[in-house]
Rosetta silent file (secondary structure, phi, psi, omega in degrees, C-alpha in Angstrom):
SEQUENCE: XXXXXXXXXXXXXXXXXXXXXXXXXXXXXXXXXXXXXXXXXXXXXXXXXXXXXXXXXXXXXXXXXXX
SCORE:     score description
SCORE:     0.000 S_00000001
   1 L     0.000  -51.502  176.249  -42.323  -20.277   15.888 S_00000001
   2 H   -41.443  -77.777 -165.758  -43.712  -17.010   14.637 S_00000001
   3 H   -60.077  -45.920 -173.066  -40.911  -14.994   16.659 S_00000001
   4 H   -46.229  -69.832 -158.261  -38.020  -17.727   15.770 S_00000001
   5 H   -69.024  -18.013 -176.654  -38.791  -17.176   12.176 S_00000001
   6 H   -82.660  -60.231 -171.738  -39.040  -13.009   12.715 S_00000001
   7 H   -38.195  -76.288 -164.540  -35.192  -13.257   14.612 S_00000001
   8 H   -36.804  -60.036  156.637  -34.121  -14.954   11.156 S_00000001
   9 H   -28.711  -57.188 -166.760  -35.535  -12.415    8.824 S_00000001
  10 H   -60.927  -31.045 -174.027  -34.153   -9.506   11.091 S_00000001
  11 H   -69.948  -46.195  178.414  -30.872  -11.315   10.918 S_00000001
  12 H   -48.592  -38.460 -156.970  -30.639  -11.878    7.426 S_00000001
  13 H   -84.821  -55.064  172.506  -32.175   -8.415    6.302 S_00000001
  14 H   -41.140  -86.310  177.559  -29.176   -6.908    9.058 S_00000001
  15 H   -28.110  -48.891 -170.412  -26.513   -9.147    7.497 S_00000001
  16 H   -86.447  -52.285  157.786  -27.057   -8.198    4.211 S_00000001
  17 H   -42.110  -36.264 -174.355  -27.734   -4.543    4.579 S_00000001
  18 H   -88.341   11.745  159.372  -23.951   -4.485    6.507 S_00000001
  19 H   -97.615  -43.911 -151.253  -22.418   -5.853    2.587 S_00000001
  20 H   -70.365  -26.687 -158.446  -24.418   -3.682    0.581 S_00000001
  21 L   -56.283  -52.441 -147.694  -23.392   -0.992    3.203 S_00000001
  22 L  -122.172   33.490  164.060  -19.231   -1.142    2.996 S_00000001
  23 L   -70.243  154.287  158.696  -19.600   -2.654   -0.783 S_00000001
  24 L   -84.175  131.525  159.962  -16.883   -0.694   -3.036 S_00000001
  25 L   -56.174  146.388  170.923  -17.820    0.607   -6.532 S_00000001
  26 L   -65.527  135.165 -151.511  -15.873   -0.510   -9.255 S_00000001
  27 L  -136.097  144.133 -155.286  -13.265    2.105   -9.779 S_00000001
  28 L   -83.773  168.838 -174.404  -12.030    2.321  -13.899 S_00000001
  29 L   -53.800  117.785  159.122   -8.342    1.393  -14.414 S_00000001
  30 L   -96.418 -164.626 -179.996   -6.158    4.245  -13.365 S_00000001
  31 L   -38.365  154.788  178.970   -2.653    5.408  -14.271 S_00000001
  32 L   -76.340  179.431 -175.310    0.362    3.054  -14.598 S_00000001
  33 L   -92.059  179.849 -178.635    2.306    3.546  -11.669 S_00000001
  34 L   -95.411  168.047 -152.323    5.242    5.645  -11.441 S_00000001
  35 L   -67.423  164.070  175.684    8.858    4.468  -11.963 S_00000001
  36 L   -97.090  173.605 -160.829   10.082    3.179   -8.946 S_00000001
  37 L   -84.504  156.108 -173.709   12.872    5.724   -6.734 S_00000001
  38 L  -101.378   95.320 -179.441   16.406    5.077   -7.915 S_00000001
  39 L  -103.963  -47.284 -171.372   18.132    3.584   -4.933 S_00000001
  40 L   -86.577   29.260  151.204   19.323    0.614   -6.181 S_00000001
  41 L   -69.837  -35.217 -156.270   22.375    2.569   -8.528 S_00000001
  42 L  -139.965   22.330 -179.787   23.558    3.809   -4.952 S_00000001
  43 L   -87.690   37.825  152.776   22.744    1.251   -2.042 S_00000001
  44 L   -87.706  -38.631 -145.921   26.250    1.398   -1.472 S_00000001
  45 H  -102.578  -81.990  166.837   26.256    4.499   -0.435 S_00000001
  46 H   -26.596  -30.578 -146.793   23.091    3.847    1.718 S_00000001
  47 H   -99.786  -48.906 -153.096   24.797    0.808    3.539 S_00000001
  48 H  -100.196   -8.502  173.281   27.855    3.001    4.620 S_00000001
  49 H   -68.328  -61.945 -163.827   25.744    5.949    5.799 S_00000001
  50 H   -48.458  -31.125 -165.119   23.651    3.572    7.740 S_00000001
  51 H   -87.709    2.693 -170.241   26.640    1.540    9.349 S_00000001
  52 H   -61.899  -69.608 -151.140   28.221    5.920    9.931 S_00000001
  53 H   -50.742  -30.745 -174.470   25.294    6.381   11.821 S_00000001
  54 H   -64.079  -22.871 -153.931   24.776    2.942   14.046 S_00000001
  55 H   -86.436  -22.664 -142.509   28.816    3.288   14.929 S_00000001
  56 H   -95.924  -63.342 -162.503   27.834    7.440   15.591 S_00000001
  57 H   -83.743   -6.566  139.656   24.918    6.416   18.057 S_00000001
  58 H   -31.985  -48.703 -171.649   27.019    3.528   19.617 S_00000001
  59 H   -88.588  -49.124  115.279   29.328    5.456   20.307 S_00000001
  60 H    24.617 -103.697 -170.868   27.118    8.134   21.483 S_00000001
  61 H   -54.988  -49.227 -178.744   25.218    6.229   23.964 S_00000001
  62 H   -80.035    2.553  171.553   28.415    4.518   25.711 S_00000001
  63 H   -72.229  -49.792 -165.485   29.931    7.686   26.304 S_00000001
  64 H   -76.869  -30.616  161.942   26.860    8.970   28.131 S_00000001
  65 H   -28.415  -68.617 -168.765   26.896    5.254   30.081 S_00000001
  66 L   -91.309   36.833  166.838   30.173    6.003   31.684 S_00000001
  67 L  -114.629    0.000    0.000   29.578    9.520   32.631 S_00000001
């Protein structure tokens, strides 16, 4: 009983030590955040690079297929 009753302590006293351990401090309000980047004015532009490139490494890769 004695030992049963020891395990529990050690467990608790363990358990508890491993919150206070990886608790965070309360951290004061910082800065607002910054604007977000200005992409969406020009995600047109993004769209047709990206479809340059997929057709550039398509093309790319079956070339190197058939050699």
């Amino acid at each position: 009983m004695k030992n049963n009753l020891l395990k529990a302590y050690l467990t608790v006293v363990i358990t508890f030590i491993g919150f206070f351990a990886t608790a965070q401090p309360i951290d004061p309000p910082a800065d607002p955040d910054p604007l977000p980047a200005p992409i969406d004015s020009q995600i047109i532009w993004l769209v047709a690079v990206g479809i340059a490139f997929a057709y550039y490494i398509i093309t790319k890769n079956k070339v190197s297929l058939t050699k």
